[in-house]
Structures are given as structure tokens and as C-alpha cells.
C-alpha positions as CSV (number, residue, x, y, z in Angstrom):
1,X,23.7,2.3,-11.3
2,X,23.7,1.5,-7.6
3,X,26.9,1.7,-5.8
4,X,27.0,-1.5,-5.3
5,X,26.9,-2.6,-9.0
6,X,29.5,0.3,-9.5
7,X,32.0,-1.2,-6.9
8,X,30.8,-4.2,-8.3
9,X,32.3,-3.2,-12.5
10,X,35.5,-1.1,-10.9
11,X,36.4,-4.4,-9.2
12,X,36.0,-6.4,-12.5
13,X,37.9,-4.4,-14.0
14,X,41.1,-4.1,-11.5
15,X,40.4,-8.0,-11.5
16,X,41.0,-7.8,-15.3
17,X,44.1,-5.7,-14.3
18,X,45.9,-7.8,-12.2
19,X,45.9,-10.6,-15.1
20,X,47.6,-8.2,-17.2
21,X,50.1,-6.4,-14.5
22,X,49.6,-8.1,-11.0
23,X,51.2,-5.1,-9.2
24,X,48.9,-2.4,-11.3
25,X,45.9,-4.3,-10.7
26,X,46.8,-4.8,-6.8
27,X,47.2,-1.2,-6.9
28,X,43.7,-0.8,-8.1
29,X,42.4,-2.7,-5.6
30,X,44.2,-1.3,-2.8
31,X,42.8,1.9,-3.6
32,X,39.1,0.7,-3.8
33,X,40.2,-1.3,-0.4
34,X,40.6,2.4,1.5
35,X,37.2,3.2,0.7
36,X,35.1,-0.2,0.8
37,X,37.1,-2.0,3.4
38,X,34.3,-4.1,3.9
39,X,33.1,-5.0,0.4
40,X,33.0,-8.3,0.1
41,X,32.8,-8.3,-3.4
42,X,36.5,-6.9,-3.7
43,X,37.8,-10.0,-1.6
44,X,35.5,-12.4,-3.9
45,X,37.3,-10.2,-7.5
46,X,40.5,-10.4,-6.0
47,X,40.6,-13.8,-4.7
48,X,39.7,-14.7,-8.6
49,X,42.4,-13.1,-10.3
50,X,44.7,-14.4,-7.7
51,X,43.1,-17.7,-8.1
52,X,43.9,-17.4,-12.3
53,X,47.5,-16.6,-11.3
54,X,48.1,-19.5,-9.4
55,X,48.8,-17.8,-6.1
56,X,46.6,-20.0,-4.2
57,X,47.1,-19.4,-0.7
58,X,46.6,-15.4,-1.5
59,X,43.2,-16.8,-3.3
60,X,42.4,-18.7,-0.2
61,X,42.3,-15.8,2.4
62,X,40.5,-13.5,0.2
63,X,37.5,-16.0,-0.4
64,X,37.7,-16.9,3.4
65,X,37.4,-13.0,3.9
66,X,34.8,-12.9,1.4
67,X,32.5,-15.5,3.5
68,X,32.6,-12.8,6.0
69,X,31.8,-9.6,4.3
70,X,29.4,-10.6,2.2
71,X,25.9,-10.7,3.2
72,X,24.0,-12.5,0.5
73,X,23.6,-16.0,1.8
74,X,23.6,-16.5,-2.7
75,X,27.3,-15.1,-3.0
76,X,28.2,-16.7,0.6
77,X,28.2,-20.1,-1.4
78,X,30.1,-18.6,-4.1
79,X,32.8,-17.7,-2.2
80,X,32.8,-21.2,-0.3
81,X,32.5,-23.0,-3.5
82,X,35.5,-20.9,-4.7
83,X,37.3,-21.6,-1.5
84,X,36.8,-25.5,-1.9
85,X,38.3,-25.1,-5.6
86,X,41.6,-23.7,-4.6
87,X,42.0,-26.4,-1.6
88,X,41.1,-29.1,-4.4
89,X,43.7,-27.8,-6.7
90,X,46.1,-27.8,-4.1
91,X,45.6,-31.5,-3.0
92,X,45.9,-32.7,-6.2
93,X,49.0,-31.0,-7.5
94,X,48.7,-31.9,-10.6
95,X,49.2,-28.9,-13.6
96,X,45.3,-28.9,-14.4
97,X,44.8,-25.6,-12.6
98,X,41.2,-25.5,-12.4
99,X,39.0,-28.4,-11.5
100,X,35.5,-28.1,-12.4
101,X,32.9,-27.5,-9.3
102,X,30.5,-29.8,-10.7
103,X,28.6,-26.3,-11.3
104,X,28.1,-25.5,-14.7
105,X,27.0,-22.1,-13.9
106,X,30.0,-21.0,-11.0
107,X,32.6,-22.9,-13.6
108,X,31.5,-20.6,-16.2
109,X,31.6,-17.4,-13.9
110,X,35.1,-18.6,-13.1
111,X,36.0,-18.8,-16.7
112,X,34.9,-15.5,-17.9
113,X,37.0,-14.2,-15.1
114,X,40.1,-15.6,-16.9
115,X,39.4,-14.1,-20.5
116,X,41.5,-11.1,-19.6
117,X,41.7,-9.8,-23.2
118,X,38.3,-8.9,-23.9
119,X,37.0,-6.1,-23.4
120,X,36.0,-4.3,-20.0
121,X,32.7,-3.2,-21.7
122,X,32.2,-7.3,-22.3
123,X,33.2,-8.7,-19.1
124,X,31.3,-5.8,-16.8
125,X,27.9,-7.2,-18.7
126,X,29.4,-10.7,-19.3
127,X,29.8,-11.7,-15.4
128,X,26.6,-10.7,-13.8
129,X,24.6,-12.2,-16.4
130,X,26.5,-15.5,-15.9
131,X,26.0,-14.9,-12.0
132,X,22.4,-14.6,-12.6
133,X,21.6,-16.8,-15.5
134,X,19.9,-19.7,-13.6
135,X,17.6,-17.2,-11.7
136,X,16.6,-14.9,-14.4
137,X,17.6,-16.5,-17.3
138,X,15.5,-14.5,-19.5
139,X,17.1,-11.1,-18.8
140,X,20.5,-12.4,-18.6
141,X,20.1,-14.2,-21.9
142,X,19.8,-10.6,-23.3
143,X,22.8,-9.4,-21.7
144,X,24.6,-12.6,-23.3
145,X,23.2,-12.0,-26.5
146,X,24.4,-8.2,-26.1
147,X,28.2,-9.3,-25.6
148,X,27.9,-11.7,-28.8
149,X,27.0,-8.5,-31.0
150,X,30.0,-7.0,-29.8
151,X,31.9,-9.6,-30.6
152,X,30.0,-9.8,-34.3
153,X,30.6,-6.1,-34.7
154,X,34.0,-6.2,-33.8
155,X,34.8,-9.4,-36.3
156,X,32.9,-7.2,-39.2
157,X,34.7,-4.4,-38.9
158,X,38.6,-6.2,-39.0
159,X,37.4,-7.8,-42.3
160,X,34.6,-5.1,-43.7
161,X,33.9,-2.2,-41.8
162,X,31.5,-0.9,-44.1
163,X,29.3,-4.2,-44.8
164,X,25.1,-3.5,-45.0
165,X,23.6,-4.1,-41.6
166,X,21.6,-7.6,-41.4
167,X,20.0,-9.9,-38.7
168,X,22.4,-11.3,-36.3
169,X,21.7,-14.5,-37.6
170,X,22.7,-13.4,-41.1
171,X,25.6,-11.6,-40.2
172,X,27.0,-14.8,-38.3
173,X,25.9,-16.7,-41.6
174,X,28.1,-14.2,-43.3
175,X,31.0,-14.6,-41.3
176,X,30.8,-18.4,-41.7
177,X,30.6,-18.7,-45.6
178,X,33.9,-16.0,-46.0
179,X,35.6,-17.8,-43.9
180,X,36.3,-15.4,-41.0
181,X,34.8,-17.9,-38.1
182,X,35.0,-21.5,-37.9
183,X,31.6,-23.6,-38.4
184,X,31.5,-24.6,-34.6
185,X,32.0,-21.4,-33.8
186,X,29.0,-20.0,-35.8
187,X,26.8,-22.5,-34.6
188,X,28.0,-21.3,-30.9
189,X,27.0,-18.0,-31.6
190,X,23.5,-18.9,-33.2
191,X,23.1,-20.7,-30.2
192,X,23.5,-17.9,-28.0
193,X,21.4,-15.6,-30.4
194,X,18.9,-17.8,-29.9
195,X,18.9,-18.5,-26.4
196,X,19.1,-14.2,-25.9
197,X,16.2,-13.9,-28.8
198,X,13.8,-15.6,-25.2
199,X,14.1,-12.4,-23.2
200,X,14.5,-9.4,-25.9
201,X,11.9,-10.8,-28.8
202,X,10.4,-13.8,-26.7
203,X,7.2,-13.5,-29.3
204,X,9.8,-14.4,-32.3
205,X,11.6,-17.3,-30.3
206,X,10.7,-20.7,-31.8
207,X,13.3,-22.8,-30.5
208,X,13.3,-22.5,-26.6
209,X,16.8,-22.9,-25.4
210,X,18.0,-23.8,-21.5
211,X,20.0,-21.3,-19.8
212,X,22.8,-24.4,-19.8
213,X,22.7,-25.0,-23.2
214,X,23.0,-20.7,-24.0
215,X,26.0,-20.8,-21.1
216,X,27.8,-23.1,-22.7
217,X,28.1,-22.0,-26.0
218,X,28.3,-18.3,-24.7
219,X,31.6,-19.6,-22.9
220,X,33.2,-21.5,-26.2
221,X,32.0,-17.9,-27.8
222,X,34.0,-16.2,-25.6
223,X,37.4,-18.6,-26.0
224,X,37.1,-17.9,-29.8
225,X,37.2,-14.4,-28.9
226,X,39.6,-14.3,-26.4
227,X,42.1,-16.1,-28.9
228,X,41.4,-14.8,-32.1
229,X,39.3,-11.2,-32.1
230,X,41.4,-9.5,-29.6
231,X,45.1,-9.0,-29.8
232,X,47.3,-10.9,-27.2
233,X,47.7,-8.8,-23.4
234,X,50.7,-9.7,-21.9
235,X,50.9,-11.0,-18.4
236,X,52.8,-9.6,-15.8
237,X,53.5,-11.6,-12.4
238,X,55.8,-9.5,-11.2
239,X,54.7,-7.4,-7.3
């Protein structure tokens, strides 16, 4: 893993922190802070939890910092479409907290971000792939599909651990008929088995999928699991 991808998953996860325990995960950052002062990744993860916490004008200053640390002209626009979020959530001041970007890929990045009760293991492979998805949509697709079978696995094993192993699209079948995931919810998850069956078995694929199509269920996927897999994390706001 290159450093920068590791910097990269420690600053998920502090993100992931703060929306548990805001002065834990500050914590966490400050101590990657002392030795990446200049990341502009950490501004970009910070600035996102913040953002989910409703401290707006904390958001604000780290995705203005982000702008200037970053060198990617890619994540530049990230952080500046971020920016533009919080000052459009402040000028309306209305209790919606998070109007959409009018980009279905960043809006999904910034959802992920708020599904604080999955899994690190998910939201390390969950966010780059979303980050990436339009460019290599292939690969990422196969990261997507990797988070799903977590989510199958996990499901499984709360209702029968020791069930004989099947297809992914059997399995979600499964879960379906006894009850244990909504209809909706299955057909979410065959979407996104599908749409990650392009880059890992791209031979066996018969029904190409768009990258906007997998995203979208992948992010209704992730609700579902947010709400019902994974027990409640409480949320802290106190400094």
C-alpha cells in the first residue's frame, strides 16, 4: 500500500471516529496532523465528518485548506464542490442538511462518509471505489461488489452461520424468500452483483450495467446496512 493510500484509510477511519466521539476522532486526526501537516486528504476527511456533524464553518476552512494542499487538479474539485455544499446549506437554513451537488457520483462519496456504523474494513474499500467509479468503473465495480459480500456474509451468519455456501445471487435469493431482507433491498443487491460481476467475471456478465445505475443501488445497499445489519453507534458531539 502506498503511503498515501495508508494516510488515505487512517484518515477514513478517524473520519468514522469523530461521528462516533467528536473529541476521540479529533484526537486521531490531530495526531496524523503532526506528521502529514500538509496532507490534503486529512483536511478533505475532516472537513467531511465535520460537515455530517453540522459544524459548518469548521467544514468550510478545512475544504478551503484542502484546495491548497492537494495537488490533484481531480480532488481540487472535490474539495470545491464540497466547499460550495456547506455555503448552500448555510444560505438556505432550512433542516435538510445536505443538498444534493447535482453529482451523483460526489453525493454518493458524501453519503458513504455518513454511514458511520459499518465497518472500517467496508468504508476503507467502499470510498475510493465510489471516488473512482466513473473513471474505472470496471475495477471499482469489484470493490463494490466486495463490500456487498460482506454485507451478505454478515446477514448469513446473524440468522444461519453454518448455511452451505452458494452463488451470491443465490444466497441474496435466499435471504429474500426467509424473510431476512426486504424485496427492494434484494433487487439492490443483485443490482450491484451484477454491475461488480463486469470487472471480476466480465466473460459471464450478460446484462451490462452503468456505473450510475451500480452506485445507486450500492448506496440504498449500504442504508439497509447501516440501519439494520449493524448495531446502533452512538454519537458523541461533545469537544
Amino acid at each position: 500500500m502506498s503511503d498515501y493510500r495508508r494516510v488515505w484509510v487512517e484518515a477514513i477511519k478517524a473520519n468514522q471516529g469523530m461521528l462516533v466521539d467528536l473529541a476521540a476522532g479529533k484526537r486521531e486526526f490531530e495526531r496524523l496532523f503532526a506528521t502529514h501537516p500538509d496532507d490534503g486528504m486529512l483536511f478533505l476527511e475532516r472537513g467531511e465528518a465535520f460537515e455530517h456533524l453540522g459544524l459548518l464553518d469548521e467544514a468550510t476552512a478545512d475544504y478551503e485548506a484542502a484546495q491548497v494542499h492537494l495537488t490533484s487538479p481531480h480532488w481540487k474539485q472535490v474539495a470545491r464542490l464540497a466547499q460550495q455544499r456547506t455555503h448552500t446549506t448555510r444560505e438556505r437554513e432550512v433542516g435538510r442538511r445536505f443538498p444534493s451537488s447535482g453529482n451523483q457520483q460526489w453525493d454518493a462519496f458524501r453519503h458513504v462518509h455518513g454511514f458511520a456504523r459499518l465497518p472500517h474494513d467496508i468504508r476503507k474499500r467502499a470510498l475510493p471505489a465510489v471516488a473512482r467509479i466513473s473513471a474505472e468503473p470496471e475495477s471499482a465495480g469489484v470493490d463494490l461488489r466486495w463490500c456487498l459480500e460482506v454485507i451478505v456474509v454478515e446477514i448469513e451468519r446473524r440468522f444461519d452461520p453454518v448455511r452451505p455456501r452458494k452463488e451470491l445471487f443465490h444466497r441474496i435469493e435466499d435471504l429474500k424468500l426467509e424473510g431476512h431482507i426486504p424485496g427492494i433491498v434484494a433487487d439492490q443487491m443483485q443490482s450491484v452483483r451484477e454491475f461488480g460481476k463486469q470487472g471480476a467475471h466480465p466473460h459471464e456478465s450478460t446484462r451490462p450495467r452503468s456505473w450510475a445505475t451500480g452506485l445507486s443501488a450500492f448506496v440504498a445497499v449500504l442504508r439497509f446496512a447501516e440501519e439494520n445489519v449493524w448495531p446502533l453507534a452512538s454519537r458523541s458531539n461533545a469537544t
